[in-house]
C-alpha positions as a Markdown table, in Angstrom:
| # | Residue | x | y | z |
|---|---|---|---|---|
| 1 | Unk | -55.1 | -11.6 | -95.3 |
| 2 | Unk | -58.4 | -11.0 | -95.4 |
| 3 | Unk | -61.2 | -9.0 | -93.3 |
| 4 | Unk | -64.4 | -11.3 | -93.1 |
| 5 | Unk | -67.2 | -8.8 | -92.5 |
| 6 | Unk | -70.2 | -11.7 | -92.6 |
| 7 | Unk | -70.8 | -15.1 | -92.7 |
| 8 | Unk | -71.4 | -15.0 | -95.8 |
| 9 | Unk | -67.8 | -13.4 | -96.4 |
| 10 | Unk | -66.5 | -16.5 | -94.6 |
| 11 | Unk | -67.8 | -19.2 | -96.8 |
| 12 | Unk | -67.0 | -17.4 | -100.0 |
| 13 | Unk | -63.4 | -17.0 | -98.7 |
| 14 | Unk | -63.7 | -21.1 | -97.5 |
| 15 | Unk | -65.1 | -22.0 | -100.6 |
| 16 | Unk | -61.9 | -19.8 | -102.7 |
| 17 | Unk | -59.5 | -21.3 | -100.5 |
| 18 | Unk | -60.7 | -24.5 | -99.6 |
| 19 | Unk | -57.0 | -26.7 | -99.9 |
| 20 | Unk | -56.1 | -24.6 | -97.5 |
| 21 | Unk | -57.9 | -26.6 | -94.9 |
| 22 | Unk | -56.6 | -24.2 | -91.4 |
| 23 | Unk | -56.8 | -20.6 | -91.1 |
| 24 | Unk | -55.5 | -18.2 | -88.5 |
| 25 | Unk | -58.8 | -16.2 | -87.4 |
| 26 | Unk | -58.2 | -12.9 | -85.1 |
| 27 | Unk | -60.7 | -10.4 | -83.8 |
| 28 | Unk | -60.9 | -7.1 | -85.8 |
| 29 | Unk | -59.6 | -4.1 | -83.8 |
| 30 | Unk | -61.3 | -0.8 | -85.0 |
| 31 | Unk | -58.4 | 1.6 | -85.6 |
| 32 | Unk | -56.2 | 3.4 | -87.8 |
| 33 | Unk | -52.8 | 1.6 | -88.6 |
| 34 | Unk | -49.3 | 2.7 | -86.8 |
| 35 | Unk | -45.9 | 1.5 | -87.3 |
| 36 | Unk | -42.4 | 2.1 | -85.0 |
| 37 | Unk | -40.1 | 1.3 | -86.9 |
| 38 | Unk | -36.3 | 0.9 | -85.1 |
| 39 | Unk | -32.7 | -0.5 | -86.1 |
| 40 | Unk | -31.6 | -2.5 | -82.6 |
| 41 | Unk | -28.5 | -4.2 | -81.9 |
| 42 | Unk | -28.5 | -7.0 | -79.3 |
| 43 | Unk | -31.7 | -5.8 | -77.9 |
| 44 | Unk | -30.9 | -2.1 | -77.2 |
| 45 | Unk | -32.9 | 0.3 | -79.9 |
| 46 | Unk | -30.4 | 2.8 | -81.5 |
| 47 | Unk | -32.8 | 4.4 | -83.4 |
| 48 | Unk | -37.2 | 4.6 | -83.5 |
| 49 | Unk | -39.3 | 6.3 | -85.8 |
| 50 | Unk | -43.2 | 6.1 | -86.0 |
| 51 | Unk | -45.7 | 7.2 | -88.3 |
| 52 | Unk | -49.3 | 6.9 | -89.1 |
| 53 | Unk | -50.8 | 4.9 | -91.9 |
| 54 | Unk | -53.4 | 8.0 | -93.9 |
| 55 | Unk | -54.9 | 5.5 | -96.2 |
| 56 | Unk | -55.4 | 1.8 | -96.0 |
| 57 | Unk | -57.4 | -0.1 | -98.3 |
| 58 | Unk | -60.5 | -2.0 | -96.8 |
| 59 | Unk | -59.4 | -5.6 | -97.6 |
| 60 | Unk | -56.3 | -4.7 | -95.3 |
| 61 | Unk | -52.8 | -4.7 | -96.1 |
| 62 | Unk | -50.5 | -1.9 | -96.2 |
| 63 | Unk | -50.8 | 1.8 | -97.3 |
| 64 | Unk | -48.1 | 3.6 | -99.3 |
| 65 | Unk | -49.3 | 7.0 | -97.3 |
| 66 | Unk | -47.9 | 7.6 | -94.4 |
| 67 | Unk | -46.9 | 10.6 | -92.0 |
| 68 | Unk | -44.6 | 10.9 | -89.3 |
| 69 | Unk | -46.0 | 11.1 | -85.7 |
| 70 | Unk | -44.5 | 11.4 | -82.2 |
| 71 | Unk | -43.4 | 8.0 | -80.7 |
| 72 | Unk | -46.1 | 6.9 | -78.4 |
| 73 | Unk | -44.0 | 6.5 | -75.2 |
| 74 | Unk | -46.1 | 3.2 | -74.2 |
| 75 | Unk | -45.4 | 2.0 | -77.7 |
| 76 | Unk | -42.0 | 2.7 | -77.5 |
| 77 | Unk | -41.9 | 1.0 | -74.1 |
| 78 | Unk | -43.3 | -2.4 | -75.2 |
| 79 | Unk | -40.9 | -2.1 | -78.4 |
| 80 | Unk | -38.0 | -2.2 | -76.4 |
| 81 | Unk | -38.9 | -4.5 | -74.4 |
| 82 | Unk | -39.9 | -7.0 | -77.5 |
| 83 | Unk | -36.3 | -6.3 | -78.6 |
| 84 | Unk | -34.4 | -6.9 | -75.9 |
| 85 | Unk | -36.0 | -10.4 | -75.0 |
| 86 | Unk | -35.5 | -10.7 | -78.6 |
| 87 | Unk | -31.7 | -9.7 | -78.4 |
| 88 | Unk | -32.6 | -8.5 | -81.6 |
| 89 | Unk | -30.2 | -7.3 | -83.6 |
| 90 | Unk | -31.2 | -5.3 | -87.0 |
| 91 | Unk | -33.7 | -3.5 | -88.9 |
| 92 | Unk | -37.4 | -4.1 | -87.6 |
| 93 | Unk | -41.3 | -2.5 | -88.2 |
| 94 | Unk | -43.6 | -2.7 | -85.4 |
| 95 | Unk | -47.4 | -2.4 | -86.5 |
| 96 | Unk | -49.6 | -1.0 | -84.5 |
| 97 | Unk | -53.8 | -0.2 | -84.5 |
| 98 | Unk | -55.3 | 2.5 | -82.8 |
| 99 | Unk | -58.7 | 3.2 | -81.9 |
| 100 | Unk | -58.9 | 6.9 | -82.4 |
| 101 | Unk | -62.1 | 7.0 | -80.6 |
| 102 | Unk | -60.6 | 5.9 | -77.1 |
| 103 | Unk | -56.8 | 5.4 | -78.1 |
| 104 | Unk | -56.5 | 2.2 | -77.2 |
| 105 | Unk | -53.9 | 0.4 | -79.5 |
| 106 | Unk | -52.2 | -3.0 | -80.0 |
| 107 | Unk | -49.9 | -4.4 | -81.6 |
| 108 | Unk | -50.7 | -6.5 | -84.6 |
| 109 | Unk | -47.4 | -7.8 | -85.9 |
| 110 | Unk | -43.5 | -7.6 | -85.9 |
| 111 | Unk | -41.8 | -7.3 | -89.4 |
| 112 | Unk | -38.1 | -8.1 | -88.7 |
| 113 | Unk | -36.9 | -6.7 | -92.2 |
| 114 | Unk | -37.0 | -3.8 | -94.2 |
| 115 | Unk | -40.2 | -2.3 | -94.1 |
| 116 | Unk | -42.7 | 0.0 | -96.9 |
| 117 | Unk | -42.6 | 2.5 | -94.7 |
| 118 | Unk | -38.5 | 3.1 | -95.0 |
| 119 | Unk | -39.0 | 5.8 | -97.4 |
| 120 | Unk | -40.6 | 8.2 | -95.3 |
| 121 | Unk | -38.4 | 7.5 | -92.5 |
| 122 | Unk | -35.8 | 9.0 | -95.2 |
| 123 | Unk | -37.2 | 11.8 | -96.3 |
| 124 | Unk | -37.1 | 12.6 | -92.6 |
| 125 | Unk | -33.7 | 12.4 | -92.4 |
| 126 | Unk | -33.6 | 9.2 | -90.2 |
| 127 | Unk | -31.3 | 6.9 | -92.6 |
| 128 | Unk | -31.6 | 3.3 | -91.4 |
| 129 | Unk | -30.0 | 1.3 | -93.9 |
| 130 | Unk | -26.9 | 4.4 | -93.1 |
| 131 | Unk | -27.1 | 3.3 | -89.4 |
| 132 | Unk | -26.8 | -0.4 | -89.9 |
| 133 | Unk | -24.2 | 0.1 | -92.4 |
| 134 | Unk | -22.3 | 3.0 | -89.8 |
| 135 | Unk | -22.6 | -0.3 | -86.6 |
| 136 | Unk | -21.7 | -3.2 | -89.2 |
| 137 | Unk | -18.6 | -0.9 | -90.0 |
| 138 | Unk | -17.9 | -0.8 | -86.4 |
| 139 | Unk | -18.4 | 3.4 | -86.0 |
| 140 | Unk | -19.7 | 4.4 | -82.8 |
| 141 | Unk | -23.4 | 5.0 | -82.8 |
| 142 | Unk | -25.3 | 7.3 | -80.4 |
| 143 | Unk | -28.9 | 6.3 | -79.8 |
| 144 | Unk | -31.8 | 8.6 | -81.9 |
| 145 | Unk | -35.4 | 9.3 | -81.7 |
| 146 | Unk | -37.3 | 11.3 | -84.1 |
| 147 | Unk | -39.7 | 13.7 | -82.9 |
| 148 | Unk | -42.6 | 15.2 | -83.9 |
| 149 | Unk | -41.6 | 15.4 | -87.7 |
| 150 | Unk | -45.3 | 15.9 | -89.0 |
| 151 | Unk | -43.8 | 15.0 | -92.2 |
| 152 | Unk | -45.8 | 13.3 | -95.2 |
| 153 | Unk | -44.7 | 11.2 | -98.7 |
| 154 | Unk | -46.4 | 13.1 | -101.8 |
| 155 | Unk | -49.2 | 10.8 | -102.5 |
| 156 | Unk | -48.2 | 8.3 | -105.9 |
């Protein structure tokens, strides 16, 4: 990924990558970066957790500084709803951006894997890979949300 600022940008990235021959070109959304992150199990969500990117680097890409936020209730809306047409079943990350000038945010991509942000979402207490584990061992599972944990990782 890349985020082509000029034209000038472009052909220097064309000219790097020129064997390439097709790129995937989408407008840049001003915004900060947000990710749900949820363990689901034939489309219902057993357990969300979101935080907030605090650093990203300018060529994109992800941020190893994070802090938990409130789940957005829209978010969280079109999440389940993704999953359940999905009938996904498993660990997944949900990015988001948001424009913190209006609010406005949308969603950018769907990691269906174990995402960067996992180790926050531990620190928190909210123990994904012990969920899956709990459901693949066939234990009963109760459906969580984490709230407002304003929690952050130490920066590296």
């Amino acid at each position: 990924m890349v985020i082509v600022k000029s034209e000038a940008d472009y052909l220097a990235f064309s000219e790097v990558n020129k064997d390439s021959g097709e790129y995937l070109i989408e407008a840049y959304f001003e915004g900060q970066g947000e990710g749900v992150s949820v363990f689901s199990w034939d489309g219902q969500v057993k357990m969300a957790f979101a935080y907030r990117r605090l650093a990203e680097p300018d060529s994109g890409g992800g941020s190893s500084y994070r802090q938990s936020i409130p789940l957005d209730p829209e978010q969280l809306t079109g999440v389940e709803a993704i999953c359940r047409e999905a009938k996904l079943s498993g660990l997944a990350m949900f990015e988001f951006r948001r424009n913190t000038q209006t609010g406005e945010w949308i969603l950018v991509e769907v990691n269906a894997r174990v995402w960067g942000g996992l180790p926050l979402a531990e620190y928190a207490d909210i123990d994904f890979p012990q969920m899956y584990a709990n459901h693949l061992l066939g234990w009963q599972i109760t459906r969580i949300t984490a709230a407002a944990l304003a929690l952050s990782l130490p920066a590296p």
